[in-house]
PDB file with SEQRES, HELIX, SHEET and CRYST1 records, atoms N, CA, C and O in Angstrom:
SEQRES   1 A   81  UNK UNK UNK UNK UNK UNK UNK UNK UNK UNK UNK UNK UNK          
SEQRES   2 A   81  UNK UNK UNK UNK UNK UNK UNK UNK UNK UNK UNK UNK UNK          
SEQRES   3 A   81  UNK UNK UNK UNK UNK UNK UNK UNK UNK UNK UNK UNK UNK          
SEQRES   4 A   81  UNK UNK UNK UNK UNK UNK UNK UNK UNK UNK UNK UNK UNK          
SEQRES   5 A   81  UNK UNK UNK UNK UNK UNK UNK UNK UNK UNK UNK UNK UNK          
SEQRES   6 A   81  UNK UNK UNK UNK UNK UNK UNK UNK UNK UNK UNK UNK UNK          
SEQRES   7 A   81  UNK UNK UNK                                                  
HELIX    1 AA1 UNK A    3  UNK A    5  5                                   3    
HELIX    2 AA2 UNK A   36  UNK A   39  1                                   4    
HELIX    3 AA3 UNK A   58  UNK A   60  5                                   3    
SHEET    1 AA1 2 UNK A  24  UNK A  25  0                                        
SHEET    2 AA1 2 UNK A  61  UNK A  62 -1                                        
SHEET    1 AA2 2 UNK A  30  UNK A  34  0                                        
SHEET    2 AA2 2 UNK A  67  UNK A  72 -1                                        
CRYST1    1.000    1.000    1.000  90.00  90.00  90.00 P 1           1          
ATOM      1  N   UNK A   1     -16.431 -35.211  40.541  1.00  0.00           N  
ATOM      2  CA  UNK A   1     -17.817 -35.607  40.482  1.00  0.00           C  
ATOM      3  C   UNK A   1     -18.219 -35.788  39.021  1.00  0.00           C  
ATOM      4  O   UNK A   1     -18.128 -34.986  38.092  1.00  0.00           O  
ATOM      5  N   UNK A   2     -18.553 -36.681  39.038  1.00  0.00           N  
ATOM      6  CA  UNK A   2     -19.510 -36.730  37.615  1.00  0.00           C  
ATOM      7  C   UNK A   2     -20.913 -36.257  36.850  1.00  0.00           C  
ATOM      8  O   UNK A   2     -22.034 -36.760  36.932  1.00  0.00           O  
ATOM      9  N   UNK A   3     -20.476 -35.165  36.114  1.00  0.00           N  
ATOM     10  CA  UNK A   3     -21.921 -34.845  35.945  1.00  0.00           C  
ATOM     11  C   UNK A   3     -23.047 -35.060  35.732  1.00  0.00           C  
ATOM     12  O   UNK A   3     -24.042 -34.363  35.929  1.00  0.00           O  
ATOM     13  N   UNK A   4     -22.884 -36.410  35.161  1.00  0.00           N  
ATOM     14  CA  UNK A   4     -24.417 -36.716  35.009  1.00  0.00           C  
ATOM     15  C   UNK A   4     -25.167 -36.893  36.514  1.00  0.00           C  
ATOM     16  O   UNK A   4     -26.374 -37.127  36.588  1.00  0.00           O  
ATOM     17  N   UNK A   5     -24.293 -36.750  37.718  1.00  0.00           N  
ATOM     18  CA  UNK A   5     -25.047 -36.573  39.110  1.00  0.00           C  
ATOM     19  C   UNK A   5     -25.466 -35.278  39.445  1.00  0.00           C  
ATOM     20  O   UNK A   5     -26.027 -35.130  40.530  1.00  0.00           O  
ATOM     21  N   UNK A   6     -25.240 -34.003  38.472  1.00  0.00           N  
ATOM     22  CA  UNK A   6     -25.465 -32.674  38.834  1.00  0.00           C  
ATOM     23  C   UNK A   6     -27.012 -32.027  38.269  1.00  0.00           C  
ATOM     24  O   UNK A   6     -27.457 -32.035  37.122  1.00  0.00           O  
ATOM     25  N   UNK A   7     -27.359 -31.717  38.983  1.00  0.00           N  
ATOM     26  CA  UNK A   7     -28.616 -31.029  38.081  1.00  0.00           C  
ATOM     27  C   UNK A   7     -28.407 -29.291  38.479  1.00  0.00           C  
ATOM     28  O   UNK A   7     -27.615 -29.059  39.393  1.00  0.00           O  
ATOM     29  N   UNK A   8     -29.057 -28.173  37.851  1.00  0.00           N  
ATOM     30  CA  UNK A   8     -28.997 -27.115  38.107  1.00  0.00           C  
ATOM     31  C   UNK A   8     -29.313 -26.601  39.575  1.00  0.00           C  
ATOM     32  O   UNK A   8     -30.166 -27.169  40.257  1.00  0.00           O  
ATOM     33  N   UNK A   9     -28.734 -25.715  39.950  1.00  0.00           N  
ATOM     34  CA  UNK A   9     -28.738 -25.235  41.345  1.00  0.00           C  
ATOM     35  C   UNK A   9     -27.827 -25.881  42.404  1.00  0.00           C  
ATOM     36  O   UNK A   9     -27.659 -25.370  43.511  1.00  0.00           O  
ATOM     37  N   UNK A  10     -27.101 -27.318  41.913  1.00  0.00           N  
ATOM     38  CA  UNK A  10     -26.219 -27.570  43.017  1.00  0.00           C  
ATOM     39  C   UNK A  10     -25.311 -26.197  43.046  1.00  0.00           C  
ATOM     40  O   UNK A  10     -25.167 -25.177  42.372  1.00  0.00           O  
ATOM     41  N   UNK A  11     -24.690 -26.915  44.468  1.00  0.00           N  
ATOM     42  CA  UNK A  11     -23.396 -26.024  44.582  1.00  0.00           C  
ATOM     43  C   UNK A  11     -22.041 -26.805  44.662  1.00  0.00           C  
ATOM     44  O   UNK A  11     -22.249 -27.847  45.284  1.00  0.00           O  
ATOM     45  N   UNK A  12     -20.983 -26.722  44.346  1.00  0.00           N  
ATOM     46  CA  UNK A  12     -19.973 -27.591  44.180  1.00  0.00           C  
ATOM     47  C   UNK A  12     -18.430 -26.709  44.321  1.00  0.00           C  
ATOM     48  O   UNK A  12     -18.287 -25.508  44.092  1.00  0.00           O  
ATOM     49  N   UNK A  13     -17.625 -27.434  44.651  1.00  0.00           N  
ATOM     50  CA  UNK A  13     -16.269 -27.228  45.549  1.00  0.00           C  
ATOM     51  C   UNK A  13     -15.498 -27.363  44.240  1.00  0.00           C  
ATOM     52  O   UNK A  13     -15.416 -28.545  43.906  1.00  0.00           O  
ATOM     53  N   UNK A  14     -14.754 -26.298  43.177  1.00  0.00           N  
ATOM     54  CA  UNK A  14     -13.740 -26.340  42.619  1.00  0.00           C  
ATOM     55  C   UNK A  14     -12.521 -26.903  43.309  1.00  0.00           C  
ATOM     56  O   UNK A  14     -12.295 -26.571  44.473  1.00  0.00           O  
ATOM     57  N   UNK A  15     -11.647 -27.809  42.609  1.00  0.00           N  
ATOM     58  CA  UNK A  15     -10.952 -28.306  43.303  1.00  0.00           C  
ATOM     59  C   UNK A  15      -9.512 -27.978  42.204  1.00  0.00           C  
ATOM     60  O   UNK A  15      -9.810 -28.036  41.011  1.00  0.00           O  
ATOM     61  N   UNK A  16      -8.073 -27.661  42.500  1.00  0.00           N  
ATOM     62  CA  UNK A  16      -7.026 -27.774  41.964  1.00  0.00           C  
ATOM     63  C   UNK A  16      -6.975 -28.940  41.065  1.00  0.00           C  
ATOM     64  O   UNK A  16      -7.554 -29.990  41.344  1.00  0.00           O  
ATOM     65  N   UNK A  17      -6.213 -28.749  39.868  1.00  0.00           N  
ATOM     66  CA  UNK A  17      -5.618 -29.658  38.668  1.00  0.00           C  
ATOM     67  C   UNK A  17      -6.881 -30.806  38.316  1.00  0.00           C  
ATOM     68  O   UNK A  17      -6.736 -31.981  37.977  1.00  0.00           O  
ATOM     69  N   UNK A  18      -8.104 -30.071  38.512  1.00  0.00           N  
ATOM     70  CA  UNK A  18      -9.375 -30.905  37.639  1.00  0.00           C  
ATOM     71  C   UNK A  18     -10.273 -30.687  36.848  1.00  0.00           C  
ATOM     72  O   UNK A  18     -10.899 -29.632  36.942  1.00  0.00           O  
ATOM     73  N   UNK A  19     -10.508 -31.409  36.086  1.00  0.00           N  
ATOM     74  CA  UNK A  19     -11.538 -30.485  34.590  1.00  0.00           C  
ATOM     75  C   UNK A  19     -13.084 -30.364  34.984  1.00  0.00           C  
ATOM     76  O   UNK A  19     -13.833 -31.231  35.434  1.00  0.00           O  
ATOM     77  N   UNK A  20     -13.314 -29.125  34.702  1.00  0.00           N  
ATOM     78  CA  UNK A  20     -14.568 -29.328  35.309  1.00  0.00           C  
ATOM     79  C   UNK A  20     -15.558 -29.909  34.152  1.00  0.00           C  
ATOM     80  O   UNK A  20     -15.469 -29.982  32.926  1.00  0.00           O  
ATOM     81  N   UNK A  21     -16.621 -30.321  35.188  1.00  0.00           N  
ATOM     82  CA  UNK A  21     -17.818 -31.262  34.754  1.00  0.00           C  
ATOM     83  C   UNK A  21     -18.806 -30.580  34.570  1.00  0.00           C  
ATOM     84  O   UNK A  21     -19.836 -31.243  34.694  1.00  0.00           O  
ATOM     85  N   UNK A  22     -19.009 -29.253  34.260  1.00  0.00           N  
ATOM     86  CA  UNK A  22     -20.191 -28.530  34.077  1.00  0.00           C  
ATOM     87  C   UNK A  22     -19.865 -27.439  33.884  1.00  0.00           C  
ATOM     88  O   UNK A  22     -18.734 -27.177  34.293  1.00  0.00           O  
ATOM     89  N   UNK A  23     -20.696 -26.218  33.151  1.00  0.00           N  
ATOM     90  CA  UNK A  23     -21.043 -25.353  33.193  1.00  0.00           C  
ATOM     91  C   UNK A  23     -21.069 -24.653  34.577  1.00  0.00           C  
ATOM     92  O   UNK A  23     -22.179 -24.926  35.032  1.00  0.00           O  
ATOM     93  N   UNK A  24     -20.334 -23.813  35.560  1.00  0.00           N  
ATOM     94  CA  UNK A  24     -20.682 -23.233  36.526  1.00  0.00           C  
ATOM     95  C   UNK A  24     -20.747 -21.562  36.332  1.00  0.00           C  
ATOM     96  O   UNK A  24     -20.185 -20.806  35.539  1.00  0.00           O  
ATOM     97  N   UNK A  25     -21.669 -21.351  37.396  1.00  0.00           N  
ATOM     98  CA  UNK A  25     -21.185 -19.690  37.672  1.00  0.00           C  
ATOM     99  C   UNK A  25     -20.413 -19.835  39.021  1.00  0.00           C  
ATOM    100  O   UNK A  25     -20.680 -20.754  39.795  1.00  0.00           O  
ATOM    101  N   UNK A  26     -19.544 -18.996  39.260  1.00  0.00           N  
ATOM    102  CA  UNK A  26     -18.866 -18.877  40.342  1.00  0.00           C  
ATOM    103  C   UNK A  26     -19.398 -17.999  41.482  1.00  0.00           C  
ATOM    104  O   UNK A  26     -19.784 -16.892  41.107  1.00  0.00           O  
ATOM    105  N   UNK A  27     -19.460 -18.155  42.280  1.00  0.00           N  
ATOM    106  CA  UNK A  27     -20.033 -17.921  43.541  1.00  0.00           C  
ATOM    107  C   UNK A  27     -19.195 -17.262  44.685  1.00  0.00           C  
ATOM    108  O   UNK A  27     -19.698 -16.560  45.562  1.00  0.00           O  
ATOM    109  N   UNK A  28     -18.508 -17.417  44.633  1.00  0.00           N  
ATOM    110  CA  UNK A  28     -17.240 -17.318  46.186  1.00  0.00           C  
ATOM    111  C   UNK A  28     -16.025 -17.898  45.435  1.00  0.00           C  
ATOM    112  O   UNK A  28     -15.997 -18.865  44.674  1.00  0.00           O  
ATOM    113  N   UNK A  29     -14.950 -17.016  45.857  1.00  0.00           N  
ATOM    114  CA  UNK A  29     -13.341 -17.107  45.318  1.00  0.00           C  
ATOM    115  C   UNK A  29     -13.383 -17.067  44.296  1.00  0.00           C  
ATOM    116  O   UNK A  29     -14.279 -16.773  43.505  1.00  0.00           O  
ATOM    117  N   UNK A  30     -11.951 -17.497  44.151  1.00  0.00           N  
ATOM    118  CA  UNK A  30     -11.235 -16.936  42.734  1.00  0.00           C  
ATOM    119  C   UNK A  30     -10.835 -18.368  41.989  1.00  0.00           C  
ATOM    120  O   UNK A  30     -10.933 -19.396  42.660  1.00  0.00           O  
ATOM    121  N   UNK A  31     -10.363 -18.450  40.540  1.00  0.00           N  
ATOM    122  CA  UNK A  31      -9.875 -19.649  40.225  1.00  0.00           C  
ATOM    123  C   UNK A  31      -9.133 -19.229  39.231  1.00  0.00           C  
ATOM    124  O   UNK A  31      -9.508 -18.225  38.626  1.00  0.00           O  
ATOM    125  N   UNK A  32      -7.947 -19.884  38.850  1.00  0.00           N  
ATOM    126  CA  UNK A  32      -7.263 -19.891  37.718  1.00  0.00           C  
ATOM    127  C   UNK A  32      -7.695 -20.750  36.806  1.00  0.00           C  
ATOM    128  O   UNK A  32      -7.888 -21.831  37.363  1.00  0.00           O  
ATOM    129  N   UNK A  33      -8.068 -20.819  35.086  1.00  0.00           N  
ATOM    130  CA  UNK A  33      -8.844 -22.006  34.279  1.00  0.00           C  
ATOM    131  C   UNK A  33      -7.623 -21.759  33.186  1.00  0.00           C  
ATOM    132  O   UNK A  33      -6.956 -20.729  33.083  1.00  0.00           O  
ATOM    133  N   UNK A  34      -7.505 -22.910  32.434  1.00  0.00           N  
ATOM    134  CA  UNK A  34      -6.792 -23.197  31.223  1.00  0.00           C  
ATOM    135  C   UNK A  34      -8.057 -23.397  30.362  1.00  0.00           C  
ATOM    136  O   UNK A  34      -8.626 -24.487  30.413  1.00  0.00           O  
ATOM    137  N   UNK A  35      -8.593 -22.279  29.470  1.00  0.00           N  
ATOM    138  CA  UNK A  35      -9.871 -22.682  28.605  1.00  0.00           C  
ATOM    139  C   UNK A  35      -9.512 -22.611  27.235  1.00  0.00           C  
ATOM    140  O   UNK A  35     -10.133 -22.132  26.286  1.00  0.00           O  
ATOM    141  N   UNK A  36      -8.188 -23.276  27.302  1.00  0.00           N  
ATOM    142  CA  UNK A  36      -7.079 -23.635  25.868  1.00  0.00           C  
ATOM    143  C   UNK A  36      -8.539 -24.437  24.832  1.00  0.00           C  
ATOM    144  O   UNK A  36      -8.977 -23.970  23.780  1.00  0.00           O  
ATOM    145  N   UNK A  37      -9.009 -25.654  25.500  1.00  0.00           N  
ATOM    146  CA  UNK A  37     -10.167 -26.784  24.566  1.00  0.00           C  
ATOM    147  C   UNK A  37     -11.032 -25.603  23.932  1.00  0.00           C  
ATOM    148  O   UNK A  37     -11.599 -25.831  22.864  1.00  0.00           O  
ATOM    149  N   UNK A  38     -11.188 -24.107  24.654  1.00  0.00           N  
ATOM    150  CA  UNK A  38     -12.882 -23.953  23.868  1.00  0.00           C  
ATOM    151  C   UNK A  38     -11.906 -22.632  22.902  1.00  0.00           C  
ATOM    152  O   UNK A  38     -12.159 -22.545  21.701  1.00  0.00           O  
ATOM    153  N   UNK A  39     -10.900 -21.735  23.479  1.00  0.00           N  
ATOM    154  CA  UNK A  39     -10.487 -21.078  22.755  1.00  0.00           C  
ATOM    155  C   UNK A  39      -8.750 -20.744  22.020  1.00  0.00           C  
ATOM    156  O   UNK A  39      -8.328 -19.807  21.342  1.00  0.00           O  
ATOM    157  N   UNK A  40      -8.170 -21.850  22.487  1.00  0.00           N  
ATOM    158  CA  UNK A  40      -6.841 -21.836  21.899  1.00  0.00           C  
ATOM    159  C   UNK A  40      -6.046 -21.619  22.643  1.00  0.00           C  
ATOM    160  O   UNK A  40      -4.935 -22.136  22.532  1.00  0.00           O  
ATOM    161  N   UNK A  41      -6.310 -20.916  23.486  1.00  0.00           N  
ATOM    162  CA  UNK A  41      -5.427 -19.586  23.927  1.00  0.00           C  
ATOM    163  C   UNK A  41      -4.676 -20.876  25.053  1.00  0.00           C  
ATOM    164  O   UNK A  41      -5.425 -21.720  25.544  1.00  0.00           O  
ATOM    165  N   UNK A  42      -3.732 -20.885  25.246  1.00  0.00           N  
ATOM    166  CA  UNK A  42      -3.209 -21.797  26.749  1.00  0.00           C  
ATOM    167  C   UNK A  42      -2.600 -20.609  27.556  1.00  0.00           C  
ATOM    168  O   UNK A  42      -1.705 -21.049  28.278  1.00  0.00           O  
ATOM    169  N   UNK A  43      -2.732 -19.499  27.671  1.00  0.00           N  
ATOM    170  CA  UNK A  43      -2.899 -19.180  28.718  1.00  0.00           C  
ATOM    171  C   UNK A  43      -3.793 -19.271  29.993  1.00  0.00           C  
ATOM    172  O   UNK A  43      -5.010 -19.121  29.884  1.00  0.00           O  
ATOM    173  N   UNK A  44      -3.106 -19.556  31.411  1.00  0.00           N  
ATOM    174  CA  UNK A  44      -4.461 -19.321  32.493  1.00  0.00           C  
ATOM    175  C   UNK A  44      -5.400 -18.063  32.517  1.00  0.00           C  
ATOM    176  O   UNK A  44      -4.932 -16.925  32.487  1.00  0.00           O  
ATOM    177  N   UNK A  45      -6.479 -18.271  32.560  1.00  0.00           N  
ATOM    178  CA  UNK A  45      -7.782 -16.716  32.756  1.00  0.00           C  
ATOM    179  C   UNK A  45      -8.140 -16.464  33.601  1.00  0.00           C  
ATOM    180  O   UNK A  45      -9.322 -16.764  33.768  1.00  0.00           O  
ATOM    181  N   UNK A  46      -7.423 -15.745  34.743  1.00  0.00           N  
ATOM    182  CA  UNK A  46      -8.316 -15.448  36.155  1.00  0.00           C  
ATOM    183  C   UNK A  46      -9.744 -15.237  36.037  1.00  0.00           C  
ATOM    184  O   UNK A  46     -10.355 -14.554  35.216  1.00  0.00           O  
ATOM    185  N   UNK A  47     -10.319 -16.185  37.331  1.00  0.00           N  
ATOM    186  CA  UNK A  47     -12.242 -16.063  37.294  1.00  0.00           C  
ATOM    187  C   UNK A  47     -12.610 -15.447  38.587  1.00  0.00           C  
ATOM    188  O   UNK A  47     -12.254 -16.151  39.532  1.00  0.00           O  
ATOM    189  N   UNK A  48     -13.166 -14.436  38.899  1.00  0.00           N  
ATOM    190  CA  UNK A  48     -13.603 -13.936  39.971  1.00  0.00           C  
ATOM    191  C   UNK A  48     -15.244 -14.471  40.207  1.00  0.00           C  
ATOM    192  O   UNK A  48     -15.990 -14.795  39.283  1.00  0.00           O  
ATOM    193  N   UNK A  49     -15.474 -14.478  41.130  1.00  0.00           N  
ATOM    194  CA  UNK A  49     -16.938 -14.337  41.718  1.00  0.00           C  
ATOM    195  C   UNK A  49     -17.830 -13.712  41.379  1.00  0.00           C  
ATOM    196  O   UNK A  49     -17.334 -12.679  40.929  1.00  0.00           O  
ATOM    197  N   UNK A  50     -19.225 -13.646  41.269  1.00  0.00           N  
ATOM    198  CA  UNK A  50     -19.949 -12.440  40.811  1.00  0.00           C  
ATOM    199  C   UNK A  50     -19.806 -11.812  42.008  1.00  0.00           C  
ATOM    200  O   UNK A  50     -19.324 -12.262  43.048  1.00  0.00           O  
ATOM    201  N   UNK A  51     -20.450 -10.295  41.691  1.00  0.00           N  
ATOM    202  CA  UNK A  51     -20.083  -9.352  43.004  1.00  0.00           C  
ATOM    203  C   UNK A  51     -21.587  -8.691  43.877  1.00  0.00           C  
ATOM    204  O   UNK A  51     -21.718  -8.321  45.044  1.00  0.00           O  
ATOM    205  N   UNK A  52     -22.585  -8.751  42.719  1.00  0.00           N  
ATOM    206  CA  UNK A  52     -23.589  -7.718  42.910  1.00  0.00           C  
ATOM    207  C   UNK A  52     -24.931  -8.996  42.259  1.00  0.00           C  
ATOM    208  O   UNK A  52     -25.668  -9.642  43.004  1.00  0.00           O  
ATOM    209  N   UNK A  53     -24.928  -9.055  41.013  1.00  0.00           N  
ATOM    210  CA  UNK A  53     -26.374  -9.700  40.814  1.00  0.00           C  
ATOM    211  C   UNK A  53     -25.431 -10.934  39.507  1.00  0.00           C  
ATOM    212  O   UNK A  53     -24.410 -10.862  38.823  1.00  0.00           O  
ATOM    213  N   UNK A  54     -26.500 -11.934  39.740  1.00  0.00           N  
ATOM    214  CA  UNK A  54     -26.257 -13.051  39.048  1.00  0.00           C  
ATOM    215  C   UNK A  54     -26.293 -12.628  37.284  1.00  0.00           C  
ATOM    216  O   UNK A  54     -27.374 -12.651  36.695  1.00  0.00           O  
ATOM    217  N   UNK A  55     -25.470 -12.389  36.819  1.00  0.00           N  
ATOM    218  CA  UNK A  55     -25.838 -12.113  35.354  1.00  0.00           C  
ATOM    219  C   UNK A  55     -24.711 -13.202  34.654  1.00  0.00           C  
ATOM    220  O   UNK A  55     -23.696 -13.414  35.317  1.00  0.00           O  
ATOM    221  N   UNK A  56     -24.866 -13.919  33.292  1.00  0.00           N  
ATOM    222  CA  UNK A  56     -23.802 -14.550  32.358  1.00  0.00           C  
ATOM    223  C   UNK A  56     -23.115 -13.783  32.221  1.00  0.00           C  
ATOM    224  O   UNK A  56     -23.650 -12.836  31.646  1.00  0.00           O  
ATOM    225  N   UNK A  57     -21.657 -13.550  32.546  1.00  0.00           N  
ATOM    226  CA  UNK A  57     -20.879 -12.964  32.393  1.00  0.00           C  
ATOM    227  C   UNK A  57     -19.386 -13.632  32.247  1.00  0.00           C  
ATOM    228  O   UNK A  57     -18.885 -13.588  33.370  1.00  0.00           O  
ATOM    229  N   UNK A  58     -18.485 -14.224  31.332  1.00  0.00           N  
ATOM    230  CA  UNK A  58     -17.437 -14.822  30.603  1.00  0.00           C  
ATOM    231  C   UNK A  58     -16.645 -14.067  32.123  1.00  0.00           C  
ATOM    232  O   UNK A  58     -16.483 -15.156  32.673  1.00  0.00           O  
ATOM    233  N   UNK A  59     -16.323 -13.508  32.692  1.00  0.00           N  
ATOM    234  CA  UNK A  59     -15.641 -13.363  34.370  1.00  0.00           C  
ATOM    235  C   UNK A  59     -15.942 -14.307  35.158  1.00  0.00           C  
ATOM    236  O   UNK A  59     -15.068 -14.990  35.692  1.00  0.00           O  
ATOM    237  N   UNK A  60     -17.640 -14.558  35.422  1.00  0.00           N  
ATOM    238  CA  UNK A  60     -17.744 -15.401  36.319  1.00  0.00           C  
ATOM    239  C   UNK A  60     -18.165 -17.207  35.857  1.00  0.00           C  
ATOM    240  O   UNK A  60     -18.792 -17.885  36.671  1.00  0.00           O  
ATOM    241  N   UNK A  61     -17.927 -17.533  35.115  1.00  0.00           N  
ATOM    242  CA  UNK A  61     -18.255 -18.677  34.288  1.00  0.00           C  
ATOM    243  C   UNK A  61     -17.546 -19.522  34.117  1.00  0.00           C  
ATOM    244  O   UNK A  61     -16.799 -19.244  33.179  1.00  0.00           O  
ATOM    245  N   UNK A  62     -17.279 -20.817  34.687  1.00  0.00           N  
ATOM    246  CA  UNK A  62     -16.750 -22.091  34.045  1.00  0.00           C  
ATOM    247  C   UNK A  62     -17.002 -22.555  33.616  1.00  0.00           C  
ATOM    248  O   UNK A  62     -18.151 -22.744  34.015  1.00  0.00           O  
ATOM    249  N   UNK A  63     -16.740 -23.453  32.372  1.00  0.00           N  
ATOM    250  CA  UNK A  63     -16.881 -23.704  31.300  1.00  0.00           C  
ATOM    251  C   UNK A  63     -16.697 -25.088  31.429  1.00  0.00           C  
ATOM    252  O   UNK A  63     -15.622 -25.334  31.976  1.00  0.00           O  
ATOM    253  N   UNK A  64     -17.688 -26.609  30.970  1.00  0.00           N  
ATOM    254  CA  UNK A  64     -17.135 -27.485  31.125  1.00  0.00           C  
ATOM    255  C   UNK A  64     -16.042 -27.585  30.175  1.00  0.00           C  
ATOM    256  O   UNK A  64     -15.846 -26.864  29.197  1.00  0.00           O  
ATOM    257  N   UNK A  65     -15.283 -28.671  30.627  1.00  0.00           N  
ATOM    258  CA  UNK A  65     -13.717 -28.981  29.807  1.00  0.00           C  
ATOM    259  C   UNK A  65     -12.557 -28.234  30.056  1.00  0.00           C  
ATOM    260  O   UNK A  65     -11.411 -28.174  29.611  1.00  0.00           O  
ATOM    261  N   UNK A  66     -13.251 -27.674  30.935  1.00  0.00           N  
ATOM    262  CA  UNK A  66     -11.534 -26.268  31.185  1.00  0.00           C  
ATOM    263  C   UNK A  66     -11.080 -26.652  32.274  1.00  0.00           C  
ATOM    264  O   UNK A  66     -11.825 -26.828  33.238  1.00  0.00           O  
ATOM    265  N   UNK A  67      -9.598 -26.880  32.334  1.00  0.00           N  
ATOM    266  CA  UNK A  67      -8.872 -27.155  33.186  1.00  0.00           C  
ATOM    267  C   UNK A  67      -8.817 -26.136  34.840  1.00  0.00           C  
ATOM    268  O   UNK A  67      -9.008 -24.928  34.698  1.00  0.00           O  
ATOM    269  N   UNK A  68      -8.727 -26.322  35.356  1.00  0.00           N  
ATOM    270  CA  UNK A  68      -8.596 -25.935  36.719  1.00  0.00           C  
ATOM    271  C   UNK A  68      -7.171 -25.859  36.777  1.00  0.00           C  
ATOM    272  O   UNK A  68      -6.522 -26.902  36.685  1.00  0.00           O  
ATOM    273  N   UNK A  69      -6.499 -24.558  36.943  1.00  0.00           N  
ATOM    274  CA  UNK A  69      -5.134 -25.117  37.435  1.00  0.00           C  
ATOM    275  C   UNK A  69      -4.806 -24.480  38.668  1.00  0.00           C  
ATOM    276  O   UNK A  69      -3.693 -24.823  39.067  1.00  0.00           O  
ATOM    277  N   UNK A  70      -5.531 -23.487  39.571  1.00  0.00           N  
ATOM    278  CA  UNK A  70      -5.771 -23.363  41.278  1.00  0.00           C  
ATOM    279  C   UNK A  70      -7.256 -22.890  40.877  1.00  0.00           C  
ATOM    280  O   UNK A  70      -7.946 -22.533  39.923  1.00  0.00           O  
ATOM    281  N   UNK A  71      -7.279 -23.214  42.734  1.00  0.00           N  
ATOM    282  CA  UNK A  71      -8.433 -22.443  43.382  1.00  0.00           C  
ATOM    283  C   UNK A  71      -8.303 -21.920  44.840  1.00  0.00           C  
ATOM    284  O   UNK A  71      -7.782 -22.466  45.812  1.00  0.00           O  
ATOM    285  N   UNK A  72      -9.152 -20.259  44.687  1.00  0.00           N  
ATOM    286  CA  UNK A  72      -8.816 -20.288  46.196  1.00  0.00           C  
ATOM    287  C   UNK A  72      -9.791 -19.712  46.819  1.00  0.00           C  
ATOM    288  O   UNK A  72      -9.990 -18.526  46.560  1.00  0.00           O  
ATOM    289  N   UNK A  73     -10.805 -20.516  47.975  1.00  0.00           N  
ATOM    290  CA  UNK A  73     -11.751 -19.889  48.346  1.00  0.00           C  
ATOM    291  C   UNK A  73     -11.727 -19.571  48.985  1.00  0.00           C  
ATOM    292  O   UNK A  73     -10.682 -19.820  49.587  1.00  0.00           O  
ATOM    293  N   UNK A  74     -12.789 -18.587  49.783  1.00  0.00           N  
ATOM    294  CA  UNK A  74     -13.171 -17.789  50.521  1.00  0.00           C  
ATOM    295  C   UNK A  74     -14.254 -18.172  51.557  1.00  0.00           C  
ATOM    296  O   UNK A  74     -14.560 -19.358  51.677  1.00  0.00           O  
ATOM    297  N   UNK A  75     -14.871 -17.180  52.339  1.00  0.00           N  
ATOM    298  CA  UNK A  75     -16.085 -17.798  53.357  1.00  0.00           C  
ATOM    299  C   UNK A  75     -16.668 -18.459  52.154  1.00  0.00           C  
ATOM    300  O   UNK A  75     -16.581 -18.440  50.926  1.00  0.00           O  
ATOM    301  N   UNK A  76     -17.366 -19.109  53.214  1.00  0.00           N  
ATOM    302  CA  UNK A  76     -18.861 -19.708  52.595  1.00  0.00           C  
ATOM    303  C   UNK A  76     -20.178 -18.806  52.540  1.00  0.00           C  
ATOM    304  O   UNK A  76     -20.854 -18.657  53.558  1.00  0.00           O  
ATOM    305  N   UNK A  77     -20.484 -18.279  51.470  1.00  0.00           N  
ATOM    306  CA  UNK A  77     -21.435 -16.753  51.213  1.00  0.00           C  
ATOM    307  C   UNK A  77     -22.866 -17.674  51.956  1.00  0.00           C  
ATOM    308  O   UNK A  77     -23.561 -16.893  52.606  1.00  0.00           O  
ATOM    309  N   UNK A  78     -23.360 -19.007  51.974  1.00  0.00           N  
ATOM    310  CA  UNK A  78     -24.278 -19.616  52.253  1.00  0.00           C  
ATOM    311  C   UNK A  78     -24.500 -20.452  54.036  1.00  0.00           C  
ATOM    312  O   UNK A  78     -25.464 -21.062  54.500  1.00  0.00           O  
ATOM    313  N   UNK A  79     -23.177 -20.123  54.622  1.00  0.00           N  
ATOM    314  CA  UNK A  79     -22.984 -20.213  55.863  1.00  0.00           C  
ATOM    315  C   UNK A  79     -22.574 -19.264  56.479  1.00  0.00           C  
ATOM    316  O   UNK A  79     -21.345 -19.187  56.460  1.00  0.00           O  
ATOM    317  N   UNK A  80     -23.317 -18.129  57.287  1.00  0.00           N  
ATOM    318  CA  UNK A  80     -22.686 -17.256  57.889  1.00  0.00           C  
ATOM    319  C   UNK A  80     -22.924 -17.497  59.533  1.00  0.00           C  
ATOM    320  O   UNK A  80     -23.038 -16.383  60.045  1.00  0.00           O  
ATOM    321  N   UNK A  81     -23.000 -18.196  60.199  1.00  0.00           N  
ATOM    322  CA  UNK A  81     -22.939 -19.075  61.342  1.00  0.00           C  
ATOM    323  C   UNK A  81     -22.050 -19.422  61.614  1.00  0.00           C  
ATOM    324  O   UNK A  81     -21.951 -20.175  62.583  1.00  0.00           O  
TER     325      UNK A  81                                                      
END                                                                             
């Protein structure tokens, strides 16, 4: 997706081997990121979900420009039906 179609509060589907287009907090599942562009490092950084309350926290945060290299989700926290 392209970001200039995103405004704050969407919700959006991490997808395997793609860079993301925004700033996210993570919501549900887990992801592996390559955030080599913002800090060097080319190692992958496991990202968990927040657990309890929405706070900025470098755990739950994607970063635009950082590679995706899995994802693996979970229920849908917004469909429990």
């Amino acid at each position: 997706m392209d970001s200039e179609n995103l405004v704050p509060g969407d919700i959006i589907i991490i997808e395997d081997d793609k860079r993301m287009p925004c700033d996210a907090l993570l919501i549900s599942g887990e992801v592996l990121v390559t955030e080599s562009v913002l800090t060097g490092e080319s190692l992958p950084v496991p990202k968990g979900a927040v657990q309890r309350s929405v706070k900025k926290d470098k755990q739950n945060m994607l970063f635009e420009g950082t590679d995706v290299v899995k994802s693996r989700a979970f229920d849908d926290p917004f469909n429990s039906g």
